[in-house]
C-alpha positions as CSV (number, residue, x, y, z in Angstrom):
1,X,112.5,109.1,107.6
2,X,112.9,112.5,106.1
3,X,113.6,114.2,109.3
4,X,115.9,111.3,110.7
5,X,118.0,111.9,107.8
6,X,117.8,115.6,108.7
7,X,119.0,114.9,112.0
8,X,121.9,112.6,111.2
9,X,123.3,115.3,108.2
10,X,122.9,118.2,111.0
11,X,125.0,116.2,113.7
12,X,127.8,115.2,110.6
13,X,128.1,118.8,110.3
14,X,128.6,119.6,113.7
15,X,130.8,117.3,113.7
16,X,133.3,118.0,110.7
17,X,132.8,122.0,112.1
18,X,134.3,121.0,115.4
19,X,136.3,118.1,115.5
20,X,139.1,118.9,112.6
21,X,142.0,116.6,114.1
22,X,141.2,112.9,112.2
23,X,139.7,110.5,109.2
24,X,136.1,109.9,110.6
25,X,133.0,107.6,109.2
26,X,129.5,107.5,110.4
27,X,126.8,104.8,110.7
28,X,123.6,105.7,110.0
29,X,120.7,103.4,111.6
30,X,120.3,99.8,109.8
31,X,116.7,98.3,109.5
32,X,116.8,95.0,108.6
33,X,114.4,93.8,105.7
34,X,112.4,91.6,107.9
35,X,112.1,93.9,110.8
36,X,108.4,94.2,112.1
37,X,109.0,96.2,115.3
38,X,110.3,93.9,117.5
39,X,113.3,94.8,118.8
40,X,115.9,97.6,118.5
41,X,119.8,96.9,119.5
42,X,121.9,99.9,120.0
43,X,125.7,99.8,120.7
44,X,128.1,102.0,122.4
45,X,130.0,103.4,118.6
46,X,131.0,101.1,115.6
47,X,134.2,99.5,115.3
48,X,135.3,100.0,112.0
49,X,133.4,100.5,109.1
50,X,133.4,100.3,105.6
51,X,136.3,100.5,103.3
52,X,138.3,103.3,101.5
53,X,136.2,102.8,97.7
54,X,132.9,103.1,99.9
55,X,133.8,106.5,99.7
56,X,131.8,106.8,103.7
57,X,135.0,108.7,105.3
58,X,136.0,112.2,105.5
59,X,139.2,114.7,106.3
60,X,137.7,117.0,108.9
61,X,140.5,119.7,108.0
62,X,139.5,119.8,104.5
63,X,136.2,121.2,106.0
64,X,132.7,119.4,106.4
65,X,131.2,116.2,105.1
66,X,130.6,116.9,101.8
67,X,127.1,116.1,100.2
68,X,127.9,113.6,98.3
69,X,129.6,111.7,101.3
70,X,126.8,112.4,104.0
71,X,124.5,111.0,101.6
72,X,126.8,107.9,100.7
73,X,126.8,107.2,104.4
74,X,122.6,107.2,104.7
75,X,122.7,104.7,101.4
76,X,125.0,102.6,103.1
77,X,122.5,101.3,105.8
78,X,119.9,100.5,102.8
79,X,119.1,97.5,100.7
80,X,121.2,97.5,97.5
81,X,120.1,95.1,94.8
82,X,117.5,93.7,96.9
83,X,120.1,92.5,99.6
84,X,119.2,93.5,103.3
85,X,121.7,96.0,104.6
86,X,121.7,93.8,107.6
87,X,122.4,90.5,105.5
88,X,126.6,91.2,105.9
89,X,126.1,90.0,109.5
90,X,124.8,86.2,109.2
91,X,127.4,86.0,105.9
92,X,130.2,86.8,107.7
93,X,129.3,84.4,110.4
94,X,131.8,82.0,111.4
95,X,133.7,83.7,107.9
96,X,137.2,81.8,107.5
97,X,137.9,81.8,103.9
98,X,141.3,80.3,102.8
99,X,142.1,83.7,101.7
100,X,140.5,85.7,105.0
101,X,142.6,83.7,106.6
102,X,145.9,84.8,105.5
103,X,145.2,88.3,107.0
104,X,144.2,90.0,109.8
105,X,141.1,90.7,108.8
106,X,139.6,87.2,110.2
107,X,139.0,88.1,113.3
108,X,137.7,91.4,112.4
109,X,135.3,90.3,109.4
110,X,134.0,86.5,111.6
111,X,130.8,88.1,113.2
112,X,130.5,85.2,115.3
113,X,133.3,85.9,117.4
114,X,131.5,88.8,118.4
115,X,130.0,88.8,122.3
116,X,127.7,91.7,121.0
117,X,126.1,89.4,118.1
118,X,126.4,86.3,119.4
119,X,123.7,87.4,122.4
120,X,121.4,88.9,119.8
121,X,121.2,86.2,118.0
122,X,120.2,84.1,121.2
123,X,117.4,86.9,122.5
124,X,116.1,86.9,119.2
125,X,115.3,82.9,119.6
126,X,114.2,83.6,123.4
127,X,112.2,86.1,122.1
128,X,110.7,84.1,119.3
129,X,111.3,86.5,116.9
130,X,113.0,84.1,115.0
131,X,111.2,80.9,115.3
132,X,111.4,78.6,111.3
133,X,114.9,77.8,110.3
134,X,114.4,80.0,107.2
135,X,114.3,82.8,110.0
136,X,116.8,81.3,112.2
137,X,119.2,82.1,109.2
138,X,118.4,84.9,108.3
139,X,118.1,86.5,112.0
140,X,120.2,89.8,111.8
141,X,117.6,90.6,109.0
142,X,114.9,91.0,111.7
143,X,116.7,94.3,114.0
144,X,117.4,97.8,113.9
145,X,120.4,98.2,115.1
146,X,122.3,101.6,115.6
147,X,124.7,103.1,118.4
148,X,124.8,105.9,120.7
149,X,127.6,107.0,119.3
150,X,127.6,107.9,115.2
151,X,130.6,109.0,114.7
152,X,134.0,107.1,114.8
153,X,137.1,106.5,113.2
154,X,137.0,104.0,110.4
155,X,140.0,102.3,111.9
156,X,137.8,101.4,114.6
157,X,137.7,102.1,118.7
158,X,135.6,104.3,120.4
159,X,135.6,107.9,120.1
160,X,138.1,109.9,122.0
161,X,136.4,112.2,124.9
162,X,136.5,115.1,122.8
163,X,134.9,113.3,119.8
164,X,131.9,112.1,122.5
165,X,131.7,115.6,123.5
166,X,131.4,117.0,120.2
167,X,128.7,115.1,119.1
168,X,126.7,113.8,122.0
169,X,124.0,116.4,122.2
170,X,123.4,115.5,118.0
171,X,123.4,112.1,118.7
172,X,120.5,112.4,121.3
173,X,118.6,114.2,118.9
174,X,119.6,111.3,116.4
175,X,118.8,108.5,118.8
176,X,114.6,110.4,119.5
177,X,113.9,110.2,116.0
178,X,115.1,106.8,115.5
179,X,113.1,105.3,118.2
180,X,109.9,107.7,116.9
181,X,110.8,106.5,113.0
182,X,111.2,103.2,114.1
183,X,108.9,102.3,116.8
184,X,110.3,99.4,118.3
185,X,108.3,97.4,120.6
186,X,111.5,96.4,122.6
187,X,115.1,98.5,122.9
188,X,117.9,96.7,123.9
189,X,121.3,98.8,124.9
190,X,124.3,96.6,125.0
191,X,126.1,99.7,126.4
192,X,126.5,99.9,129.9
193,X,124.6,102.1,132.2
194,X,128.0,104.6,132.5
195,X,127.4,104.8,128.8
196,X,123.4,104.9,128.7
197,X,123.3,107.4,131.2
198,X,124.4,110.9,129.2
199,X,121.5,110.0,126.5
200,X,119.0,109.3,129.4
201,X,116.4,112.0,130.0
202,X,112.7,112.6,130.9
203,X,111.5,110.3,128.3
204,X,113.3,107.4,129.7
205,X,111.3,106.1,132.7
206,X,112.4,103.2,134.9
207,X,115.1,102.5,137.7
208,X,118.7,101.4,138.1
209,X,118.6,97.0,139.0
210,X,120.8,95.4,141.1
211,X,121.1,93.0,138.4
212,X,124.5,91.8,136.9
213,X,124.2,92.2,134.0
214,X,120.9,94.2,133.7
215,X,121.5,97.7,135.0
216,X,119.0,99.5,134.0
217,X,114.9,98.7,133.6
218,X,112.0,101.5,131.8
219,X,110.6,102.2,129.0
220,X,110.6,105.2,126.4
221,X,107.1,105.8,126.2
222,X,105.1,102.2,125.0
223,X,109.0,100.8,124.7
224,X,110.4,98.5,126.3
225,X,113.9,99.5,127.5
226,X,116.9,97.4,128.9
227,X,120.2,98.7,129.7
228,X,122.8,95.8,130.1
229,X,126.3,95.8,130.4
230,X,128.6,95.4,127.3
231,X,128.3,91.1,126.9
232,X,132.2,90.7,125.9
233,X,133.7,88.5,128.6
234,X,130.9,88.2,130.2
235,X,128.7,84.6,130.9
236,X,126.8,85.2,127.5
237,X,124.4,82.2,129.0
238,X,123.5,84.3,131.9
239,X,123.5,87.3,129.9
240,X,120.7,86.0,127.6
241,X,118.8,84.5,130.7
242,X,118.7,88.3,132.4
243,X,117.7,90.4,129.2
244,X,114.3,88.1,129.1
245,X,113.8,88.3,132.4
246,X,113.0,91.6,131.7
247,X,111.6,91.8,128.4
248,X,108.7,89.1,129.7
């Protein structure tokens, strides 16, 4: 862990030293508290994340990351109280207070009206990972899941093409030590192959598919690897059906 944590602060301060133009967060990697290896989802860059009193953002001009706030963004993906970092993913599921309601927030905050979540939570079940109801409910508890991508705007979308290019190389060196830290019998990218393809290198081994929604079949070393397209607005039956084709 210590030198995943060394990777991540280096690539923040990159970052802050080159990119001085707007308000960025970060994500560090999330283990769930009931992960045992299985599988390992990565994205293309978060969304949003966090709010203003997590105190997880920074003002490039004023200089780097301080610190305080690198380290405030590492705590963020760990278990607080006891309560699994990835737990905020099955309680926000289907997430319609009276009050969330009333702002625009709902659609943001209801994970299940997520593609990207929605066909995790079915692999896992293909995959028996999560087999007893108790697991069932508590499914997001049993991934890593992290992005290509670590940096972004809090206000969410993906990084500009000059944010990418500024921390790209960083985040490769990020992504090796998660999958040496974490050791993942199975990663799943829900990226795209256009996407996958600038962190692909030696250690990656497989070939392109012809697949529609599987583009890309190897492993990374004794990992499994699948590269599929991004699931929104796509046939998330078909989707699920094409991952395990390839993971069996």
């Amino acid at each position: 862990m210590k030198k995943l944590k060394e990777e991540f602060k280096n690539m923040l301060l990159n970052v802050g030293q080159d990119f001085p133009e707007e308000i960025l967060t970060a994500l560090f990697p999330i283990r769930g508290a009931k992960y045992k290896g299985e599988l390992m989802v990565v994205g293309r860059a978060i969304n949003g994340w966090g709010h203003d009193n997590d105190e997880i953002s920074w003002k490039p001009e004023k200089g780097n990351p301080t610190a305080e706030i690198i380290e405030n963004i590492i705590d963020y993906s760990f278990e607080e109280n006891g309560v699994c970092p990835m737990k905020w993913i099955t309680d926000h599921w289907g997430w319609e207070t009276e009050e969330n309601l009333k702002t625009s927030e709902k659609d943001q905050y209801n994970m299940k009206k997520k593609a990207f979540w929605r066909v995790i939570k079915e692999i896992l079940l293909e995959l028996k990972i999560t087999t007893s109801e108790t697991e069932k409910k508590n499914w997001s508890s049993y991934l890593v899941w992290s992005n290509l991508y670590k940096v972004a705007s809090p206000e969410g979308g993906n990084p500009s093409t000059r944010l990418g290019d500024v921390q790209r190389e960083g985040c490769r060196s990020v992504l090796k030590e998660e999958i040496s830290f974490f050791k993942p019998k199975r990663i799943l990218f829900l990226t795209g192959y256009d996407w996958f393809e600038d962190f692909k290198d030696n250690s990656f081994e497989g070939k392109e598919r012809t697949e529609s929604l599987v583009e890309w079949v190897g492993n990374y070393g004794k990992t499994e690897v699948i590269v599929a397209k991004h699931p929104q607005g796509k046939d998330e039956t078909e989707y699920v059906k094409q991952v395990i084709k390839y993971f069996q």
